[in-house]
N, CA and C atoms as a LAMMPS dump frame, in Angstrom:
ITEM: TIMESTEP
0
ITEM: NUMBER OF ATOMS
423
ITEM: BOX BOUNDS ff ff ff
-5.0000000000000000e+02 5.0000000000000000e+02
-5.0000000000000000e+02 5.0000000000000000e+02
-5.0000000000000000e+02 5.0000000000000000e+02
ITEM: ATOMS id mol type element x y z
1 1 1 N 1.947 5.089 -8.992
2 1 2 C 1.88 5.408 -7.57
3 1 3 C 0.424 5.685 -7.212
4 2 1 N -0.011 4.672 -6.158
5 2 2 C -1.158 5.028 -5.911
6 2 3 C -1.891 6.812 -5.107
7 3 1 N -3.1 7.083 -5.549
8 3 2 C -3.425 8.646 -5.082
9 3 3 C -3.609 8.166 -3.353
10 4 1 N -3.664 9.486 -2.64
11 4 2 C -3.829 9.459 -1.535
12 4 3 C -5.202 9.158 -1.384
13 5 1 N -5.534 8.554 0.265
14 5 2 C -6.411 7.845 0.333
15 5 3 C -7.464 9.113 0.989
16 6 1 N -9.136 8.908 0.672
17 6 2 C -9.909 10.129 0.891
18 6 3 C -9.582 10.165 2.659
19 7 1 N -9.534 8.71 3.521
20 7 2 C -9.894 8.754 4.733
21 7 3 C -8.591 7.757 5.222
22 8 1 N -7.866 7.331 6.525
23 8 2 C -7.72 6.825 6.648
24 8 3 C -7.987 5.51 6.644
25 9 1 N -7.468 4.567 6.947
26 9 2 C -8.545 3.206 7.237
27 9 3 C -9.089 2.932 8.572
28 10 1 N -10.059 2.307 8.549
29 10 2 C -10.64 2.059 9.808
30 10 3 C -11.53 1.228 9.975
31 11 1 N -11.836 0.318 10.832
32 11 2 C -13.156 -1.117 10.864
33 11 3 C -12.392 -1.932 9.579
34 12 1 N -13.515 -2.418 8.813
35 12 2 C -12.85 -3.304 8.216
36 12 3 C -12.103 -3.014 6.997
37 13 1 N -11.572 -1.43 6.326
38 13 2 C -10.747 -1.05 5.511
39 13 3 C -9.288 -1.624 6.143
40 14 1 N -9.761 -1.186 7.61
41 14 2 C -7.604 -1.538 8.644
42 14 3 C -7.911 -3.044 8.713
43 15 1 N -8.687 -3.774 8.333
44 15 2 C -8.753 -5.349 8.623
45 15 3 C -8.372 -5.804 7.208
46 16 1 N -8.582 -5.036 6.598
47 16 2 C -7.531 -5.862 4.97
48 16 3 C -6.372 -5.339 5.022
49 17 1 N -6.138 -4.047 5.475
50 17 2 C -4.8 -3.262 5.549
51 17 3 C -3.915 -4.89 6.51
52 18 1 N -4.472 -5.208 7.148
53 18 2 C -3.662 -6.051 8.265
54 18 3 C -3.665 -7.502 7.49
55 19 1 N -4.189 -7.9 6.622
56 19 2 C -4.771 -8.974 6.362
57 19 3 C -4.376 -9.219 4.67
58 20 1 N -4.37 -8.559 4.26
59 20 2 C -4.338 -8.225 2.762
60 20 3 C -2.227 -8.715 2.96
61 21 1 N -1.582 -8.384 3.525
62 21 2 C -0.039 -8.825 3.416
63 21 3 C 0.254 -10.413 3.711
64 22 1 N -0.393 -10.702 4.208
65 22 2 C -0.623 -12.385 4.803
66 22 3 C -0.913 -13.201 3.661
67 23 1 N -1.516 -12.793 2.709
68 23 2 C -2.224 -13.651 1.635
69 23 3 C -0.983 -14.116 0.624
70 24 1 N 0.003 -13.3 0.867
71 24 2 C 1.34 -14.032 -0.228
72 24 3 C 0.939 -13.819 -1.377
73 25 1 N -0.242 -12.551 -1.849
74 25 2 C -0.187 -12.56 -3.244
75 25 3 C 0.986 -11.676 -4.381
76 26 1 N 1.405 -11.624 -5.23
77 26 2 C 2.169 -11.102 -6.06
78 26 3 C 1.197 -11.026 -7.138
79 27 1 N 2.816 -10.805 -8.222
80 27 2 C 1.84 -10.056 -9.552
81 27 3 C 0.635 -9.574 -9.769
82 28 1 N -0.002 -10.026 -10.803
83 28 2 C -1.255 -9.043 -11.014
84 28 3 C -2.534 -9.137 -9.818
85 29 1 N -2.145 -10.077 -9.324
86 29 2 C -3.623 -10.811 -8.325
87 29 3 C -3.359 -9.874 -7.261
88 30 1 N -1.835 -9.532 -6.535
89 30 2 C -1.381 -9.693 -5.564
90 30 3 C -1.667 -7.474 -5.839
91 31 1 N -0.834 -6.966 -7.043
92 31 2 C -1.863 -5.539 -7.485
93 31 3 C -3.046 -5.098 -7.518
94 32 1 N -3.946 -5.705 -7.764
95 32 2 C -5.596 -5.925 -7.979
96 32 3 C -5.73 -6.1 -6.558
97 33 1 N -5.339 -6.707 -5.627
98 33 2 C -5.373 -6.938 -3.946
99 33 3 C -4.938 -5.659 -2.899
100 34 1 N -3.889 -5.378 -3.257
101 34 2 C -2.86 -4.239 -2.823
102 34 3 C -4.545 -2.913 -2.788
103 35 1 N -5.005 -2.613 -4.014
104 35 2 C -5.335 -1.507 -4.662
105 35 3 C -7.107 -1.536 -4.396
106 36 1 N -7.579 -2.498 -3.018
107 36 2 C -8.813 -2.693 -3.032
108 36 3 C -8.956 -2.342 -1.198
109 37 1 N -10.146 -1.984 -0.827
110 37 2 C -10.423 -1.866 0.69
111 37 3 C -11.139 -2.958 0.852
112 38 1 N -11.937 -3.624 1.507
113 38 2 C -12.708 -4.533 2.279
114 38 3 C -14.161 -3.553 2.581
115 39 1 N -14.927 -3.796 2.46
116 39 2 C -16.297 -2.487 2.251
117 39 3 C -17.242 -3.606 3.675
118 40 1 N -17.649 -4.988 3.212
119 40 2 C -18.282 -5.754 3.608
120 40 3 C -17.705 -7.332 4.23
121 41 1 N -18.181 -7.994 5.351
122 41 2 C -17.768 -8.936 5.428
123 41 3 C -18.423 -9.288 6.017
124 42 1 N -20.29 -9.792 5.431
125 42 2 C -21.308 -10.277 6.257
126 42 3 C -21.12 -12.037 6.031
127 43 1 N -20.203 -12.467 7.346
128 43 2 C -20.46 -14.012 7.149
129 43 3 C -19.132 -13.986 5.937
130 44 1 N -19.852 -15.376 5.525
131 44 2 C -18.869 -15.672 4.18
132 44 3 C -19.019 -14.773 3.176
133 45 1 N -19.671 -13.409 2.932
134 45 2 C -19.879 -13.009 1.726
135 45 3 C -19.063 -11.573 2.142
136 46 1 N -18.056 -11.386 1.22
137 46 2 C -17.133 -10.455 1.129
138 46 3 C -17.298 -9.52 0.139
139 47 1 N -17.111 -8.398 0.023
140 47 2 C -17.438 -7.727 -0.657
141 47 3 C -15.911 -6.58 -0.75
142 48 1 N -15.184 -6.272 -1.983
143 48 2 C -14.293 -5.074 -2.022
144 48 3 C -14.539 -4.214 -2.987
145 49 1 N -13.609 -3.391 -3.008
146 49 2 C -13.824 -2.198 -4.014
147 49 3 C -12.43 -1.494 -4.325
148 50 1 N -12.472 -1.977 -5.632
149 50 2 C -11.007 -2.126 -6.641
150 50 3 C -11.036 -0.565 -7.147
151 51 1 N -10.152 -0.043 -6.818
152 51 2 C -10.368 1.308 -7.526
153 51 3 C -10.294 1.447 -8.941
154 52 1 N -10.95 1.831 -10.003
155 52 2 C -10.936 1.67 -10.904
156 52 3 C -9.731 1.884 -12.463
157 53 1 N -8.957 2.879 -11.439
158 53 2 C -8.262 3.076 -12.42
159 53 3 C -6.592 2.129 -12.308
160 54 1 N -7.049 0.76 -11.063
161 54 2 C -6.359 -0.493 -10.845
162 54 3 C -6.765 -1.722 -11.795
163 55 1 N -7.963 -1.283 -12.797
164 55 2 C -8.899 -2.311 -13.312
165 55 3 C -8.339 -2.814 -14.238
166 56 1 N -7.542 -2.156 -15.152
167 56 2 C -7.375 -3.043 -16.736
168 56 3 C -7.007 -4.663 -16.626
169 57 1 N -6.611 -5.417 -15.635
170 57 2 C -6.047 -6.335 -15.571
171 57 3 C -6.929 -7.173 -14.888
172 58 1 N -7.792 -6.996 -14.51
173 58 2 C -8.999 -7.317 -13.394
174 58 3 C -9.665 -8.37 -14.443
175 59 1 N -9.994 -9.482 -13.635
176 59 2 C -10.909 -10.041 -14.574
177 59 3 C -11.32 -11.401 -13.707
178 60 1 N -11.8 -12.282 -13.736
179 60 2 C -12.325 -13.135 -13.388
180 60 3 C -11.539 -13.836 -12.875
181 61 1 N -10.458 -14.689 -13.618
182 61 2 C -9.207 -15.01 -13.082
183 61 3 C -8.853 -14.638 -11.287
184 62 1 N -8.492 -13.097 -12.095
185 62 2 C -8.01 -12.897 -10.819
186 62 3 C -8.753 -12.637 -9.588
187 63 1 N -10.095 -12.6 -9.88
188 63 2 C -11.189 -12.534 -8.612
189 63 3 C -10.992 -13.879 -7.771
190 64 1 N -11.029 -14.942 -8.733
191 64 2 C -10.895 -15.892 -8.255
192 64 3 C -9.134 -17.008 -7.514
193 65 1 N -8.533 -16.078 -8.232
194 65 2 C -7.035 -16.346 -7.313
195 65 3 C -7.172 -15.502 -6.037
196 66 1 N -7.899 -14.32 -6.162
197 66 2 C -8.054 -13.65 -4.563
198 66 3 C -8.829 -14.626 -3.764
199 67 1 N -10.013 -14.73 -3.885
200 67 2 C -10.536 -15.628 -3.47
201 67 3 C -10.363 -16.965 -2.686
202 68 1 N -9.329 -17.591 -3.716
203 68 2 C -8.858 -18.791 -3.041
204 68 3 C -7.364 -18.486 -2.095
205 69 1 N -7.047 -17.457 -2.225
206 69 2 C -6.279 -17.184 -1.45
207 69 3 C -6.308 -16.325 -0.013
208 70 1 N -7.809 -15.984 -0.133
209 70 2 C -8.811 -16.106 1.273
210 70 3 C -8.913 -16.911 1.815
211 71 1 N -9.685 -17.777 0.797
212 71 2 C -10.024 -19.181 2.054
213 71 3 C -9.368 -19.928 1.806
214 72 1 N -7.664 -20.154 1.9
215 72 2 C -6.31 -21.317 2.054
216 72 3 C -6.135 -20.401 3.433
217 73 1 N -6.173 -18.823 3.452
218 73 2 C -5.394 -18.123 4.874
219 73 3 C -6.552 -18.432 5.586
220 74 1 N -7.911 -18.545 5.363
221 74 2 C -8.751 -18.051 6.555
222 74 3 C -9.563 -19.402 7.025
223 75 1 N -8.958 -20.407 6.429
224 75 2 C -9.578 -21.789 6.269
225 75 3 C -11.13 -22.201 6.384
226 76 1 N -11.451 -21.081 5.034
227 76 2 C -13.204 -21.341 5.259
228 76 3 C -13.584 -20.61 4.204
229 77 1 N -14.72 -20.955 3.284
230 77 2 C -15.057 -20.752 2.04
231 77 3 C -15.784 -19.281 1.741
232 78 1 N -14.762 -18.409 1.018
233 78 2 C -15.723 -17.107 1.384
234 78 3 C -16.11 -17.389 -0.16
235 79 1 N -17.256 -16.338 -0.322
236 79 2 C -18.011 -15.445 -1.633
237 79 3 C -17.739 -14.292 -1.861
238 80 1 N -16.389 -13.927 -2.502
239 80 2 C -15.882 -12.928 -2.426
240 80 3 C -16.626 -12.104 -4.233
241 81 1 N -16.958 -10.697 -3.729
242 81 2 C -17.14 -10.285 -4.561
243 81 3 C -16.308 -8.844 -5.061
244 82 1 N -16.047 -8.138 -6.083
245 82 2 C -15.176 -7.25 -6.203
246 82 3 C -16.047 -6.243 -7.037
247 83 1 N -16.104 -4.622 -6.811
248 83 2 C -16.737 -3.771 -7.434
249 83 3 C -15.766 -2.558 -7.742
250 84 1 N -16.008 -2.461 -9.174
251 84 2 C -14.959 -1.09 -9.449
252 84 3 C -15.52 0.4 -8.912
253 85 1 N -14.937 0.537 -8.343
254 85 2 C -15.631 1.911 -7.435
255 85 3 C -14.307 2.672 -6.336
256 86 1 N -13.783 3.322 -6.526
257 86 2 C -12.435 4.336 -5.866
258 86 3 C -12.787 4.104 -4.748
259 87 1 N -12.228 3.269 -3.515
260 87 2 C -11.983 3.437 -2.211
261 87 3 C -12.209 4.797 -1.733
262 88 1 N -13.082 4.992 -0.737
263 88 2 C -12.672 5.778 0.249
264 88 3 C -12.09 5.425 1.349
265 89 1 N -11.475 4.955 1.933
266 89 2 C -10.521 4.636 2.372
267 89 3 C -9.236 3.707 2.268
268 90 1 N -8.059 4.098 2.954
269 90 2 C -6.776 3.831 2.278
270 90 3 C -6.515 2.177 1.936
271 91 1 N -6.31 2.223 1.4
272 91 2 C -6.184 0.911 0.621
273 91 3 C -4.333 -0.053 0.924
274 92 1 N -3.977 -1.184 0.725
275 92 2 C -2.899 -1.331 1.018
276 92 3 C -2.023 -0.688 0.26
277 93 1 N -1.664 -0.724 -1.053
278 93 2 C -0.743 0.456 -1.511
279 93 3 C -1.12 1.598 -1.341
280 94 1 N -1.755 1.96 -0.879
281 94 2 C -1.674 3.595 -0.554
282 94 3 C -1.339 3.408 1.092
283 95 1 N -1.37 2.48 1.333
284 95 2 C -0.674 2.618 3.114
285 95 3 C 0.941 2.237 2.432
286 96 1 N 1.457 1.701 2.185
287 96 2 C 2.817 1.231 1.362
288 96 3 C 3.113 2.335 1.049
289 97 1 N 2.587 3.302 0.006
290 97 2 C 3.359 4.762 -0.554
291 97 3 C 3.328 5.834 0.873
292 98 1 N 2.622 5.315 1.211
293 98 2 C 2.339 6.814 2.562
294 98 3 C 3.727 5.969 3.616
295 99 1 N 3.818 5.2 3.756
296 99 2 C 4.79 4.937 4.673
297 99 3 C 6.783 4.846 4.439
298 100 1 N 6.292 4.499 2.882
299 100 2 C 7.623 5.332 1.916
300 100 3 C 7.499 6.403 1.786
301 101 1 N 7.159 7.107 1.927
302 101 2 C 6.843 8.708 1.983
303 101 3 C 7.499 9.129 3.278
304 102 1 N 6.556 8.935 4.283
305 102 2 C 7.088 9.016 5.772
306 102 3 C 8.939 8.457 5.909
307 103 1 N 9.054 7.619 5.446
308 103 2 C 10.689 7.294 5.866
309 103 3 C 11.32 8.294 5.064
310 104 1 N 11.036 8.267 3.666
311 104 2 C 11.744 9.275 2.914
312 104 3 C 12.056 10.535 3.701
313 105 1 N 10.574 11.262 4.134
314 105 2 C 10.75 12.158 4.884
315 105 3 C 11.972 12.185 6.037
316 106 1 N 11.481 11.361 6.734
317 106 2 C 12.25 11.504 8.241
318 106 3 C 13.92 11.681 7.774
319 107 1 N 14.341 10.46 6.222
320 107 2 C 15.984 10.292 6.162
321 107 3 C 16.216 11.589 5.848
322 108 1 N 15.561 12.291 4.917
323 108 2 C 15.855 13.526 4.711
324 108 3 C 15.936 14.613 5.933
325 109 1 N 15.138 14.721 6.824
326 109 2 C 15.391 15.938 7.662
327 109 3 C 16.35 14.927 8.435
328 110 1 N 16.769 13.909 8.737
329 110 2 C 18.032 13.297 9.417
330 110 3 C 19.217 14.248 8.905
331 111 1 N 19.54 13.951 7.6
332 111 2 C 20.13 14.314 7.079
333 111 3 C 20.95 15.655 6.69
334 112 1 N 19.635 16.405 6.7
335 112 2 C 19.501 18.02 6.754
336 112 3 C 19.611 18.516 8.292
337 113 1 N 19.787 17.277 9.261
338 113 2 C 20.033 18.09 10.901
339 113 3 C 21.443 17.997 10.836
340 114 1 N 21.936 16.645 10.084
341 114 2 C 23.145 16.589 10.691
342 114 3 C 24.41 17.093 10.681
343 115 1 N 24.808 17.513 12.036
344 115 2 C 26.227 18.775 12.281
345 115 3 C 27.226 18.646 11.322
346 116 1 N 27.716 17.176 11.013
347 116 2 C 28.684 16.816 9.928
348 116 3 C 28.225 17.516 8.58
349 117 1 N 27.176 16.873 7.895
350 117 2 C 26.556 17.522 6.921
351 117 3 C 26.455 19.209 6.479
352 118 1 N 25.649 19.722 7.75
353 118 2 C 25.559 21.075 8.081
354 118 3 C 27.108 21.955 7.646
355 119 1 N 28.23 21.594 8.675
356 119 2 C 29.368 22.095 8.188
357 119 3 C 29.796 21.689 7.291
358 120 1 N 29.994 20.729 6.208
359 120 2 C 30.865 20.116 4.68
360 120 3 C 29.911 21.251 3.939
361 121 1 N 28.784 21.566 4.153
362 121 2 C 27.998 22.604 3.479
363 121 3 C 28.29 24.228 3.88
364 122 1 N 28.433 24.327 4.634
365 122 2 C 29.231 25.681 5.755
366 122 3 C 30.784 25.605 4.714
367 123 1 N 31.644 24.721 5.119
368 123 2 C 32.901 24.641 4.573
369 123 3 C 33.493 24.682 3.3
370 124 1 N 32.542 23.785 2.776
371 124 2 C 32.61 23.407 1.218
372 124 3 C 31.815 23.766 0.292
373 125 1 N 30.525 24.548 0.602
374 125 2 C 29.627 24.631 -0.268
375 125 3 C 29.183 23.195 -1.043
376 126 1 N 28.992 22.48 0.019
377 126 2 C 28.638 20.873 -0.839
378 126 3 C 27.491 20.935 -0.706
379 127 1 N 26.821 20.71 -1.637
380 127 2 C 25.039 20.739 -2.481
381 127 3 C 24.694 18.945 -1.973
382 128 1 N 23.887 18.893 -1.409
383 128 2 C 22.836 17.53 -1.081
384 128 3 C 22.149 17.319 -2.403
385 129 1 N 22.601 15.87 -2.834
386 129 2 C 21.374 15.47 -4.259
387 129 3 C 20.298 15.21 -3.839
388 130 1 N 19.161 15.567 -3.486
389 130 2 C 17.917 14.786 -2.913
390 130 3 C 17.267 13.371 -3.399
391 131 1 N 17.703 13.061 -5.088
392 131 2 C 17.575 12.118 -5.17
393 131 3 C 18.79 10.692 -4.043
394 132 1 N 19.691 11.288 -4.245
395 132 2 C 20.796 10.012 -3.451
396 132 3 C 20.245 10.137 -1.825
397 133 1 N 19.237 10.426 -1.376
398 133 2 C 18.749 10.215 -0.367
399 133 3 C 18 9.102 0.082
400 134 1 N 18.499 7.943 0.796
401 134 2 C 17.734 7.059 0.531
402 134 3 C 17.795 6.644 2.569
403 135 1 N 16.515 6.108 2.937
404 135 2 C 16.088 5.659 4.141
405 135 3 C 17.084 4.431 4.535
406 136 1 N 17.608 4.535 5.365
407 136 2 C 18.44 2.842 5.923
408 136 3 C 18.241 1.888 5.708
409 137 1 N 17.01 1.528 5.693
410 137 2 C 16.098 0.474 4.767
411 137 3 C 16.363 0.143 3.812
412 138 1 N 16.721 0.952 2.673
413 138 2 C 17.45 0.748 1.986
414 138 3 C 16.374 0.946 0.366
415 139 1 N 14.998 1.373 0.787
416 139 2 C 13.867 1.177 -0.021
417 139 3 C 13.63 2.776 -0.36
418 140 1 N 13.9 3.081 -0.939
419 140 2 C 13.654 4.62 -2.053
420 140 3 C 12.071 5.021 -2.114
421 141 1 N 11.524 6.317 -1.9
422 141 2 C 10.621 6.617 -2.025
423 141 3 C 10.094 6.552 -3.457
């Protein structure tokens, strides 16, 4: 689970946040992607910053599957470069955990308002599992 992010995102950290889901990456490329901000984007030369403790899997390869999976979405040849260095600002999985977080939250105090609930607990002494709490969504914190 990724750590919380020092800052929100903002300028071009919220321009990969927006941009970074479009690219259709998975597995390791698509992790290594998730776990990076956007720092620079002078022209074609891109610049991110992989937090480091996202690195073991990092390698050339996958610089270069990011890469080309820039310029197939953005139809134009970037120079993407990648530096291990902890984001200060939120990164796409850490916007992903913060927003599973947030639903988690909300199903739970749903849950904990509701009159039905409230009385089977009044009536019955029925105990809430907090794990079997899960958002409508259907996606578990």
């Amino acid at each position: 689970e990724p750590l919380p992010a020092a800052q929100p995102a903002t300028g071009l950290a919220a321009e990969w946040l927006d941009l970074f889901p479009r690219l259709g990456l998975s597995g390791m490329t698509g992790s290594i992607g998730a776990n990076c901000t956007l720092i620079e984007a002078n022209g074609d030369d891109w610049l991110l910053h992989l937090d480091p403790a996202h690195s073991a899997l990092f390698n050339a390869t996958q610089q270069r599957r990011l890469n080309e999976a820039l310029n197939q979405h953005l139809g134009r040849d970037l120079k993407l470069r990648i530096e291990l260095i902890r984001p200060e600002q939120e990164t796409p999985a850490q916007a992903a955990a913060r927003k599973r977080g947030e639903r988690q939250a909300q199903a739970e105090a749903s849950i904990h308002a509701d009159p039905l609930i409230q009385q089977m607990q009044q009536q019955f002494a029925a105990q809430i599992r907090p794990e079997s709490i899960v958002p409508v969504d259907g996606v578990a914190a």
